[in-house]
C-alpha positions in Angstrom: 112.4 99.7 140.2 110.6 100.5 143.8 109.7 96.8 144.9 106.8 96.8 147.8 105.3 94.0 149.4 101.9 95.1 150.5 98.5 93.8 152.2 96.5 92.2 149.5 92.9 90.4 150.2 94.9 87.1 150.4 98.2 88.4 152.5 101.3 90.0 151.4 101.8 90.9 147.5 105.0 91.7 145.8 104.6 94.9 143.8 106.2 98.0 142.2 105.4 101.4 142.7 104.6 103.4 139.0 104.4 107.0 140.1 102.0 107.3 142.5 100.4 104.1 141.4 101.4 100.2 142.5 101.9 97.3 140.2 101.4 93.6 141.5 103.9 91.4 140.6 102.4 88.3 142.1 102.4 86.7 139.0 106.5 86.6 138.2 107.0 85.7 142.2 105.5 85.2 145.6 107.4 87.2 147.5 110.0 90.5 147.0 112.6 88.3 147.8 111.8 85.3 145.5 111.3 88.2 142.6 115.2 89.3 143.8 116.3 85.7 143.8 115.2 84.9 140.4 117.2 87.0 137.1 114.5 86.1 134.7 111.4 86.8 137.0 113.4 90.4 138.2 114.0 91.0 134.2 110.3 90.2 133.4 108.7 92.8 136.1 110.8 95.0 135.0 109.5 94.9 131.6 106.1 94.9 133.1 106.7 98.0 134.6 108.4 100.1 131.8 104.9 98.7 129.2 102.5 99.1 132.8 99.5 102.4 131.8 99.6 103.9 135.5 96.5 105.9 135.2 95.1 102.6 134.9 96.7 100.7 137.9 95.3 101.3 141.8 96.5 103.8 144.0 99.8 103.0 146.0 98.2 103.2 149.6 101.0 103.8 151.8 99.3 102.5 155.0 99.0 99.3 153.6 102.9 98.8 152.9 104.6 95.8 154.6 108.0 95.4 155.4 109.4 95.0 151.6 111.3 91.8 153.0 111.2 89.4 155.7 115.1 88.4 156.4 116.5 85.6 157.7 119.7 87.3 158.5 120.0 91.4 159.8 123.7 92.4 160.3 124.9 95.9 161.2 128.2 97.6 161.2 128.6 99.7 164.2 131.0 103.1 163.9 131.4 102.8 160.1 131.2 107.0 159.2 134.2 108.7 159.8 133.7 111.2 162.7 131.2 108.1 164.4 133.5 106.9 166.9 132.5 105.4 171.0 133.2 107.2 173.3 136.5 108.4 175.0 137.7 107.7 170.9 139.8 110.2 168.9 137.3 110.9 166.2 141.0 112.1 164.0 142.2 108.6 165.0 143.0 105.9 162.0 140.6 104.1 160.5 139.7 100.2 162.1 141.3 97.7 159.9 137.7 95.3 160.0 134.5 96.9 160.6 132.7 96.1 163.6 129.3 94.2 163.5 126.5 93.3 165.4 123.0 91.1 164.6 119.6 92.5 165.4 117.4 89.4 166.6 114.1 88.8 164.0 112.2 89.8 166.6 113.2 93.6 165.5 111.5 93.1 162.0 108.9 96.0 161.9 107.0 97.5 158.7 107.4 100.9 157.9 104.3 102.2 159.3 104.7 100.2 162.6 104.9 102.1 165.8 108.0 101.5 168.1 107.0 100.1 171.7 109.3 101.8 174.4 110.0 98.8 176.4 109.0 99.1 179.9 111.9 100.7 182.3 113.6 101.8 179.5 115.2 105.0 180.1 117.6 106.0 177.1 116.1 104.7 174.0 117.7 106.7 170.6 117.4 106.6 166.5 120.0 105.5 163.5 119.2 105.9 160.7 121.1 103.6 157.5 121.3 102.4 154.2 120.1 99.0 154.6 121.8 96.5 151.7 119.2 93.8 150.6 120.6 90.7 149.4 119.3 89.3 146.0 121.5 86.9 144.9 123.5 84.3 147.0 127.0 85.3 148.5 129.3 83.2 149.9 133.2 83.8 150.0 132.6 86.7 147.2 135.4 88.8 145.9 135.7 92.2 146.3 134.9 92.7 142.7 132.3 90.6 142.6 130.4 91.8 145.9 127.9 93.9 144.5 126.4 91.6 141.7 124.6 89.9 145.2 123.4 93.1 145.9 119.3 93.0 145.3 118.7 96.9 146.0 118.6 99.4 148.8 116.3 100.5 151.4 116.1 102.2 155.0 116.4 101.1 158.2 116.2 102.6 162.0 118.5 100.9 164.2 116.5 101.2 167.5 118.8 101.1 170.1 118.2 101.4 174.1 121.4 103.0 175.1 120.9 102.3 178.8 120.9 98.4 178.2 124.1 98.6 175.4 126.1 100.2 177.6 125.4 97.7 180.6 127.6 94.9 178.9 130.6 94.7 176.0 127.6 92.8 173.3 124.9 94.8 172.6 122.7 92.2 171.5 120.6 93.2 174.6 120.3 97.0 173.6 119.5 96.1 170.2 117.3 93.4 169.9 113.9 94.6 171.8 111.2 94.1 169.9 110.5 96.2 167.2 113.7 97.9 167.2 114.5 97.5 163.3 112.1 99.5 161.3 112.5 98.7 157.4 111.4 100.1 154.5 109.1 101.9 152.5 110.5 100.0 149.4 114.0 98.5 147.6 115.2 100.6 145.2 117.3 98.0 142.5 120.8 99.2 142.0 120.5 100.0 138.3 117.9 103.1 139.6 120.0 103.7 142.7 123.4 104.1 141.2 126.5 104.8 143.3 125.8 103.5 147.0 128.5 105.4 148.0 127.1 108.6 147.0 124.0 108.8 149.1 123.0 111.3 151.6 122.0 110.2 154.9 120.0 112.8 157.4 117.9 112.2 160.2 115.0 114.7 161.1 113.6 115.1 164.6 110.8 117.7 165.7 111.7 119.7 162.6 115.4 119.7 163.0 117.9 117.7 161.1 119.7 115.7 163.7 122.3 113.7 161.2 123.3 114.3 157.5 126.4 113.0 156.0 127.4 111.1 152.8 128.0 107.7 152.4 131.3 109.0 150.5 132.5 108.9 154.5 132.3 105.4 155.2 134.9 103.8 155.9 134.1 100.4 154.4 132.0 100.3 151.2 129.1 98.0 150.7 131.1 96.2 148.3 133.8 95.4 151.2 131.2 94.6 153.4 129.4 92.2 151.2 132.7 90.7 150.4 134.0 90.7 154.1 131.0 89.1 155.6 130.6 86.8 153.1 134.2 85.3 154.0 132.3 84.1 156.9 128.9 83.4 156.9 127.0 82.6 153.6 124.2 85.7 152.8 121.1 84.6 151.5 118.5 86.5 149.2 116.3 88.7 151.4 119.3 89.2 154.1 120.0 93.1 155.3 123.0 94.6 155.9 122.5 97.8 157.2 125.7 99.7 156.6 125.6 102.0 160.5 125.1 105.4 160.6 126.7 108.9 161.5 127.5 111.0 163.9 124.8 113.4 165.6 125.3 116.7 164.5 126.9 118.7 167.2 124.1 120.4 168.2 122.0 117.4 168.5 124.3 115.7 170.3 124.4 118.5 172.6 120.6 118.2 173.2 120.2 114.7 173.3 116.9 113.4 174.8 116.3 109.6 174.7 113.1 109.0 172.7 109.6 109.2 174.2 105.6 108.1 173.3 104.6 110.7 171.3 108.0 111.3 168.9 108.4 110.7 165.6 111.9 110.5 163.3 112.0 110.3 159.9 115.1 109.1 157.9 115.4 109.8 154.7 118.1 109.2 152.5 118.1 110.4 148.3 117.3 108.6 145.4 116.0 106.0 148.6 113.1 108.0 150.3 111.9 108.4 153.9 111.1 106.3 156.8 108.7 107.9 159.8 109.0 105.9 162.8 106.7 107.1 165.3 107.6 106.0 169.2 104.6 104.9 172.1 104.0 103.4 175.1 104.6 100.0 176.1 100.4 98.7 176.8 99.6 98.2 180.5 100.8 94.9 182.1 96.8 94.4 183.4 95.3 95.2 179.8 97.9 93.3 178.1 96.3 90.2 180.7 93.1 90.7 179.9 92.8 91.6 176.1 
């Protein structure tokens, strides 16, 4: 299934998208996550779907699309393709023995059809685009073979990140957490339609030219380790992302690197997952902002 949470006349509704065509689900759960959370509720839209007439259900309005979860929890592995290493690094050099992650602050949460405020002063601001893991079912101190039964479905997300501000100190909480900076969405795709996480490929796409395409065969930790590895620590609730980093700029992208500006837009896509515009403007004037 393609789980949505959308604007309805009385707030956010949990649906799936039939074709071109979205089914509400509001009456198995309240929310995407509580449908995740709950076997019997997930088993019983999913039926609804498979019997659901689409020619007889309402158009699936893009514009009116939510982000598909609100998390409580939004880690991210940094430098987890092979090739994607910081710089100074011997991109041939062995693989790290944990991976390396980071939080984005809720404050990032944005919708799929939010625009991206460039902070004010900001002078290097750049695009990643991920596999984002959503959480369905509680995880805490998993096994390895065990990690991906917690695993709800997959969706996209755009790691926002203002290089200037990451590169002023060894956290980057500061160059990752403005607000905003976490696009998700369109939708979850559940694992039994996705397959094979680890056989998805990512690209990037900016003014026309893909910027970043690689498989996720090239990670160097699967979500299953990941699940399983963070879980060792910290308990993962239903509704929590792990996004699972992203790769290298192709060279010639890297060579023509230009930090992002009002006006551009990057889409992510990513197959059997879909594709995620982000467009990028201007922060609103301090004396507007003061009297709107």
């Amino acid at each position: 299934m393609r789980l949505v949470t959308y604007a309805g006349d009385g707030g956010p509704r949990p649906g799936a998208v039939v074709g071109d065509r979205v089914l509400d689900l509001g009456g198995f759960a309240g929310s995407v996550t509580a449908l995740l959370a709950d076997a019997a509720a997930l088993d019983a839209a999913r039926a609804a779907v498979d019997a659901a007439d689409a020619h007889a259900l309402p158009p699936l309005e893009l514009s009116a699309l939510e982000a598909p979860v609100v998390p409580g929890k939004i880690l991210c592995l940094g430098y987890n393709y092979r090739g994607h290493v910081p710089d100074g690094v011997d991109p041939t050099a062995d693989d790290p023995e944990y991976p390396d992650v980071f939080v984005k602050t809720p404050n990032t949460l944005a919708g799929p059809n939010a625009p991206v405020v460039i902070p004010p002063g900001a002078t290097d601001v750049d695009y990643e685009g991920e596999v984002a893991v959503v959480i369905g079912r509680r995880a805490q101190r998993v096994t390895l073979e065990d990690a991906l039964d917690h695993v709800g479905g997959y969706t996209i997300l755009n790691d926002v990140s203002d290089r200037a501000w990451q590169r002023r100190q060894s956290q980057w909480a500061l160059g990752k957490c403005s607000d905003g900076f976490a696009p998700l969405g369109p939708w979850i795709v559940t694992p039994d339609e996705l397959g094979d996480p680890q056989d998805l490929l990512v690209e990037v796409v900016r003014d026309g030219v893909v910027t970043v395409s690689q498989s996720t065969s090239t990670t160097i930790f699967s979500v299953a380790y990941v699940i399983h590895h963070l879980s060792q620590v910290l308990t993962l609730e239903p509704g929590d992302i792990v996004s699972t980093g992203t790769p290298q700029k192709l060279p010639a992208a890297q060579d023509a690197h230009r930090p992002l500006a009002p006006g551009d837009a990057v889409t992510v896509r990513i197959s059997r997952i879909g594709e995620l515009t982000t467009t990028f403007v201007a922060a609103a004037d301090a004396s507007q902002e003061a009297t709107a």
